[in-house]
C-alpha positions, -999 to 999 in steps of 0.1 A, spaced: -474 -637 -200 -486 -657 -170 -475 -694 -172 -505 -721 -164 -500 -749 -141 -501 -782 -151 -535 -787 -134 -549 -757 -158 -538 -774 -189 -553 -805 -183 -585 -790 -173 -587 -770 -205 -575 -810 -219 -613 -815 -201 -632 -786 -217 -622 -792 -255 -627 -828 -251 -665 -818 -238 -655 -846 -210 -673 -824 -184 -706 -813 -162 -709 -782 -144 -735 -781 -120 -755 -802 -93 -787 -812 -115 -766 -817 -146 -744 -839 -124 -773 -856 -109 -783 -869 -145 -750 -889 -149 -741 -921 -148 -707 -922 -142 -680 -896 -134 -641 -899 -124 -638 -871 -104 -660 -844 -84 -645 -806 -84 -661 -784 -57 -653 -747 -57 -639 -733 -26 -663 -710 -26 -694 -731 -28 -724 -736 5 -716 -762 28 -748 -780 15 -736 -779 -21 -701 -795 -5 -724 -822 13 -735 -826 -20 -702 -828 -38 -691 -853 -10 -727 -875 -17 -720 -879 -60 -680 -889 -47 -696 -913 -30 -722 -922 -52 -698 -924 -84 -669 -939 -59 -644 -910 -70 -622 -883 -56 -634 -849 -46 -611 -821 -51 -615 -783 -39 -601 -755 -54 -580 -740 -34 -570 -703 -36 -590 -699 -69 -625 -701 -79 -637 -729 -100 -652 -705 -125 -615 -689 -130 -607 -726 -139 -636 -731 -166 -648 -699 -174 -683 -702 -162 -697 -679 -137 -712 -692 -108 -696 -728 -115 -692 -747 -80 -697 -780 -86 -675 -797 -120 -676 -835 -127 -650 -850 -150 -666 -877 -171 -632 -888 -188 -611 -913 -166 -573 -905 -182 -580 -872 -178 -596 -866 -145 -562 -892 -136 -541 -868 -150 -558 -841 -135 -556 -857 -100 -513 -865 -109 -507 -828 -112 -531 -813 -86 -498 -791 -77 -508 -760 -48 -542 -754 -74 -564 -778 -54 -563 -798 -25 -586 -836 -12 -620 -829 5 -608 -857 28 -573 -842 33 -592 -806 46 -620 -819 72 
């Protein structure tokens, strides 16, 4: 049996606590989110995108690194997640480990 990371745990912390969006229109109907997860497969518009709600909610924007965001959630064709929960998407960010790596940290 394959051990999760940290970072897995907390975001299945995210998706039984329903403190989640998936998606760039769902996003866009929002108020508030804590934390912007881009797949690392995703367009380079829906990125530009990503990077626009980060700044537009003033919080971090993650990208998966070596797996797809959809592994993560278990959604297909997720590329775009925003945590909506502030302990959570903190805790997420603590324990980011080799799973994902900071938009700002890549370009």
């Amino acid at each position: 049996m394959e051990r999760k990371t940290k970072a897995e745990t907390f975001i299945g912390f995210i998706l039984r606590a329903k403190k989640y969006r998936v998606g760039l229109n769902s996003i866009a109907s929002i108020k508030r989110a804590n934390l912007i997860i881009v797949c690392r497969s995703a367009a380079e518009n829906t990125i530009n995108e990503g990077v626009s709600f980060a700044k537009k909610f003033h919080c971090p924007l993650i990208k998966t690194k070596e797996r797809l965001l959809e592994d993560f959630i278990n959604r297909p064709n997720a590329k775009v997640m925003a945590v909506t929960d502030k302990a959570l998407a903190k805790a997420l960010l603590d324990n980011i480990e080799n799973d994902f790596v900071s938009v700002e940290q890549e370009r």
